[in-house]
MARTI-477661 format. One line per 8 residues: number of its first residue (from 1); for each residue x, y, z of N, C-alpha, C. Coordinates in Angstrom, 3 decimals. Layout:
N
NUM	X:Y:Z:X:Y:Z:X:Y:Z ~ ...
***
This chain:
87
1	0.822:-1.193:0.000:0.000:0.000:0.000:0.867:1.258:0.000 ~ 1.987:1.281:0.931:2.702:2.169:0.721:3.561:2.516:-0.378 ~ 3.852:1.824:-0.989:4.746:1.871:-1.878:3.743:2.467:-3.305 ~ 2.512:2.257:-3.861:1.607:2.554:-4.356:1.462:4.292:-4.070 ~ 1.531:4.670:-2.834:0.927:5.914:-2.324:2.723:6.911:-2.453 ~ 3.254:6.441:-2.373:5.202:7.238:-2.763:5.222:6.723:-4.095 ~ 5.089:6.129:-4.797:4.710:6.255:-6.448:3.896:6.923:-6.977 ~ 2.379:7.452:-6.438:1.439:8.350:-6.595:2.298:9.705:-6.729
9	2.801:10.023:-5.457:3.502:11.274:-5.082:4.599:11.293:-6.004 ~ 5.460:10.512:-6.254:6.980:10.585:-7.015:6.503:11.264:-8.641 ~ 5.270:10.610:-9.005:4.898:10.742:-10.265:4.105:12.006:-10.193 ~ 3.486:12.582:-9.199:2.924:14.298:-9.777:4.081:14.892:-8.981 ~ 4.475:14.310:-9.064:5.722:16.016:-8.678:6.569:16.160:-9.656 ~ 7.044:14.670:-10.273:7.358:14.851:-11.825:6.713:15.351:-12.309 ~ 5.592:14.882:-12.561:4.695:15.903:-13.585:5.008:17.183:-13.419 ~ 4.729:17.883:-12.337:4.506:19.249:-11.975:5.860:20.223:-12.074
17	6.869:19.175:-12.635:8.201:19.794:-12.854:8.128:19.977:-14.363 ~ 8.819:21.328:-14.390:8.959:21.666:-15.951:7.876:22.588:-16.372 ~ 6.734:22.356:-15.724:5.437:23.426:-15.638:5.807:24.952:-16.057 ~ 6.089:25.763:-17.099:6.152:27.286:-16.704:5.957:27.517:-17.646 ~ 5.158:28.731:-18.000:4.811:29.433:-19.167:6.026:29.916:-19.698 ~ 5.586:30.121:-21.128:6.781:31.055:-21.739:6.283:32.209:-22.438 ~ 7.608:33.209:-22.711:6.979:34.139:-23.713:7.794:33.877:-24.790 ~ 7.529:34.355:-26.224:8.268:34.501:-27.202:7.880:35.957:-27.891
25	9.220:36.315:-27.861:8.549:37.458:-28.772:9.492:37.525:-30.197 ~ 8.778:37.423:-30.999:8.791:37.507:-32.774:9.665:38.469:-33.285 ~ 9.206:39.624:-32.608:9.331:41.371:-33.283:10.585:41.511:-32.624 ~ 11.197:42.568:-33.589:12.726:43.131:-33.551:13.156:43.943:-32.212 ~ 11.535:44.362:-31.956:11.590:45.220:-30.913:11.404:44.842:-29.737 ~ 12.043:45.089:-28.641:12.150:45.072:-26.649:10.502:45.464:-26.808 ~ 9.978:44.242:-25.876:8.184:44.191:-25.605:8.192:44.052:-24.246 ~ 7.664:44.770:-23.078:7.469:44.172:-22.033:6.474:43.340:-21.506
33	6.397:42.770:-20.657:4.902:42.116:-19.660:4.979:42.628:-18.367 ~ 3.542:42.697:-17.661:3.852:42.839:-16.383:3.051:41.663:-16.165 ~ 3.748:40.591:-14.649:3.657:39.733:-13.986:3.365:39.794:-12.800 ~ 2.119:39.421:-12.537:2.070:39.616:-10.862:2.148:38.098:-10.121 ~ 2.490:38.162:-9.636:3.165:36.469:-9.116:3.088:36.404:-7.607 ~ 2.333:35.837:-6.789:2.399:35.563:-5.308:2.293:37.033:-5.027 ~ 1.554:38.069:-5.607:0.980:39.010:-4.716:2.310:40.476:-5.310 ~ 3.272:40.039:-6.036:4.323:41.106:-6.220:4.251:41.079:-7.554
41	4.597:42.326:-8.409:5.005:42.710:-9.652:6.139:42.861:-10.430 ~ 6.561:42.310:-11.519:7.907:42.774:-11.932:7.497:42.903:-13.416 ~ 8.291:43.300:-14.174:8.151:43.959:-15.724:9.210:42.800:-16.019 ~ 8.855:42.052:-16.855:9.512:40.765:-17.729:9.386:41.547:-18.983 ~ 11.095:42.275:-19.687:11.525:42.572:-20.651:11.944:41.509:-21.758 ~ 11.565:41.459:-22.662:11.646:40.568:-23.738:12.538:41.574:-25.124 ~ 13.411:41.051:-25.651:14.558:41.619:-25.995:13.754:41.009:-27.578 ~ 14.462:41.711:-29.136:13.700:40.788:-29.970:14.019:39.540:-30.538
49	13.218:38.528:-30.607:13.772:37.745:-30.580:13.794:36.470:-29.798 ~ 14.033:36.981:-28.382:13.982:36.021:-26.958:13.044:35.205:-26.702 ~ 13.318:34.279:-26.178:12.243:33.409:-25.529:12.576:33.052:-24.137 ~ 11.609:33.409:-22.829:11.880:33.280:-21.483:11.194:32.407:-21.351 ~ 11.420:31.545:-20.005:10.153:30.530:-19.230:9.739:31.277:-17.861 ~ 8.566:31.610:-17.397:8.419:32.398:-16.013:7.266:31.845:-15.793 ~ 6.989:32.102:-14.215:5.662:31.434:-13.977:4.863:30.323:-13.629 ~ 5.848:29.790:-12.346:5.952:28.420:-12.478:4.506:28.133:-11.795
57	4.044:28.797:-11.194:3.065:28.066:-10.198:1.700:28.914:-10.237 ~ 1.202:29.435:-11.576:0.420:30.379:-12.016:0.390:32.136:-11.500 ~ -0.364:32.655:-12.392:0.375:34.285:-12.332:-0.459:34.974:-13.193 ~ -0.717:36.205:-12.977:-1.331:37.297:-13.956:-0.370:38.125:-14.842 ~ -0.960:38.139:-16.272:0.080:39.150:-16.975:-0.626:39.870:-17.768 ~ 0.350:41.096:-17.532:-0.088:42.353:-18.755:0.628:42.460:-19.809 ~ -0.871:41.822:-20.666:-0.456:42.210:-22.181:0.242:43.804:-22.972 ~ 0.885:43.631:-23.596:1.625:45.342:-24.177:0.109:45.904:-24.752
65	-0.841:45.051:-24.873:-2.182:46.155:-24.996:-2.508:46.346:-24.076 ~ -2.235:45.955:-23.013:-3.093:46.084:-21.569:-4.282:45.352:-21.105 ~ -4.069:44.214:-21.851:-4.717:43.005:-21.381:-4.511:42.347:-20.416 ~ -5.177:41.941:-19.716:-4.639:41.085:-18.348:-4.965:39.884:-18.913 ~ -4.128:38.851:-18.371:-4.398:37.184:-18.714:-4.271:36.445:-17.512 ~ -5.067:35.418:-16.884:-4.603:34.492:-16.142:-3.961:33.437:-16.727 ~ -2.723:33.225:-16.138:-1.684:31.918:-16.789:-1.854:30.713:-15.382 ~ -1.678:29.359:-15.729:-1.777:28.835:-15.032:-0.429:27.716:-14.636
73	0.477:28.777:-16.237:2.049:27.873:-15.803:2.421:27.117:-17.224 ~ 1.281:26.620:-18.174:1.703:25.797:-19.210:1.343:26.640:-20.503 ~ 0.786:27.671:-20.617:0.725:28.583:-21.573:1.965:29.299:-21.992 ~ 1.754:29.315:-23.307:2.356:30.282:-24.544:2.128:31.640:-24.839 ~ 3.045:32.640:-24.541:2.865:33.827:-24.939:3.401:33.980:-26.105 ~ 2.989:34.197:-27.134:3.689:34.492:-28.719:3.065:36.216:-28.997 ~ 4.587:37.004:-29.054:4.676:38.245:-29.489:4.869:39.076:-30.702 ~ 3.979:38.990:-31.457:3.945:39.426:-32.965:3.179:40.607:-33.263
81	4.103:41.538:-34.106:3.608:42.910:-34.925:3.313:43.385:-33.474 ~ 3.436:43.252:-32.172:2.921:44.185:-30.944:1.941:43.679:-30.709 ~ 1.147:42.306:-30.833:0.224:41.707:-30.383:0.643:40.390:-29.828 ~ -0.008:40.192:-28.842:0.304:39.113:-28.099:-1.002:38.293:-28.415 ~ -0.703:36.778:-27.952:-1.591:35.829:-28.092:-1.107:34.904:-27.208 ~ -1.831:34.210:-26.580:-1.780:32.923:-25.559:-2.399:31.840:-25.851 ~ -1.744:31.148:-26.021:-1.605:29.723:-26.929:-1.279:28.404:-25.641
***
């Protein structure tokens, strides 16, 4: 029984590793986001080009239109022509 119940556990915590959203941004141009994460804010600069992973354990972000998104960690931010999309 035990051994069943530490195999349960061994296997979602694997799972739950690797979990984090990313952004990509396309355009030539520095795009920011804002991230609010466990209650604090930071501006995640995206250079052109870059692709970051952030966000491991879900998070709110502001779109460069000023969209807010809830992420939940396995979403895609793709940054094109100054529009974002979450994929």
């Amino acid at each position: 029984m035990w051994k069943i119940l530490i195999a349960a556990v061994a296997l979602i915590a694997a799972s739950a590793v690797g979990h984090t959203a990313s952004a990509v941004n396309k355009d030539n141009e520095t795009r920011t986001l804002i991230v609010t994460e466990g209650g604090g804010k930071s501006e995640l600069t995206l250079a052109g080009g870059e692709t970051v992973e952030f966000c491991a354990s879900g998070c709110f972000v502001t779109l460069p239109n000023g969209d807010l998104e809830a992420l939940t960690g396995s979403e895609t931010i793709v940054i094109s022509g100054g529009n974002a999309t979450v994929k």
